[in-house]
Phi, psi and omega in degrees: 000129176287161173275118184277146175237145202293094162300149169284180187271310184307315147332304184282342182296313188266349166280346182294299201292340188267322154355269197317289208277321161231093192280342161291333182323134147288181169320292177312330190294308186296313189307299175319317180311305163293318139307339163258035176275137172287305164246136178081075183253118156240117199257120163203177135300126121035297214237344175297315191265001159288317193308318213257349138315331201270311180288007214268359213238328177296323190262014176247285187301359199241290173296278131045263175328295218201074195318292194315356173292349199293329215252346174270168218252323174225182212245115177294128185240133170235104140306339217215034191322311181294308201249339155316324186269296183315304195295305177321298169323314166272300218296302200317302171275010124340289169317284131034287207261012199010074174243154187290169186199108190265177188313282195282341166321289188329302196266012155275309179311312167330299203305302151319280190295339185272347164272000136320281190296005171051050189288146171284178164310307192324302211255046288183140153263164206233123183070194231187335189283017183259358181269099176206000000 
């Protein structure tokens, strides 16, 4: 079993375009290709890279939508718009005073706007792993 490595949207953009210009490649071909590139080897599977064919008019459009999206690996959902724009708002000026800013800083500061904004509990995030 090959090592698959986590792709970007952008990274599947540019396995789309090599597609399009070579449409005879089987799966497997496109798949050797990219793993035997000396610089910039993007590592998937066969079957990784059928899934993300089928998907592919979804993640084009996702780009489309949302150009930054290009460096992402999944399609980011904010639940929370309002306290998402305050968390920003500040990092910016954070930055600004060019002060550091950790894991748990972000998600203490959450905890605050979301008990400003009088977030109910349910929908409360849980934890630090939404911090990546």
């Amino acid at each position: 079993m090959k090592q698959c490595d986590n792709l970007t949207l952008q990274d599947w953009l540019i396995v789309f375009a090599f597609i399009d210009a070579h449409p005879t490649l089987s799966q497997e071909q496109v798949v050797d290709h990219f793993s035997s590139l000396e610089n910039g080897a993007l590592k998937f599977t066969q079957s990784t890279l059928s899934h993300k064919i089928k998907q592919q008019l979804e993640l084009e459009e996702r780009v489309d939508s949302n150009p930054s999206a290009l460096s992402s690996k999944r399609p980011r959902i904010v639940t929370r718009p309002d306290v998402e724009r305050a968390l920003v708002i500040w990092l910016r000026s954070m930055e600004e005073k060019q002060e550091t800013v950790n894991g748990k800083m972000l998600a203490e500061k959450w905890k605050c706007f979301e008990e400003k904004f009088s977030v109910p509990e349910k929908e409360q995030l849980e934890g630090e792993s939404w911090v990546k």
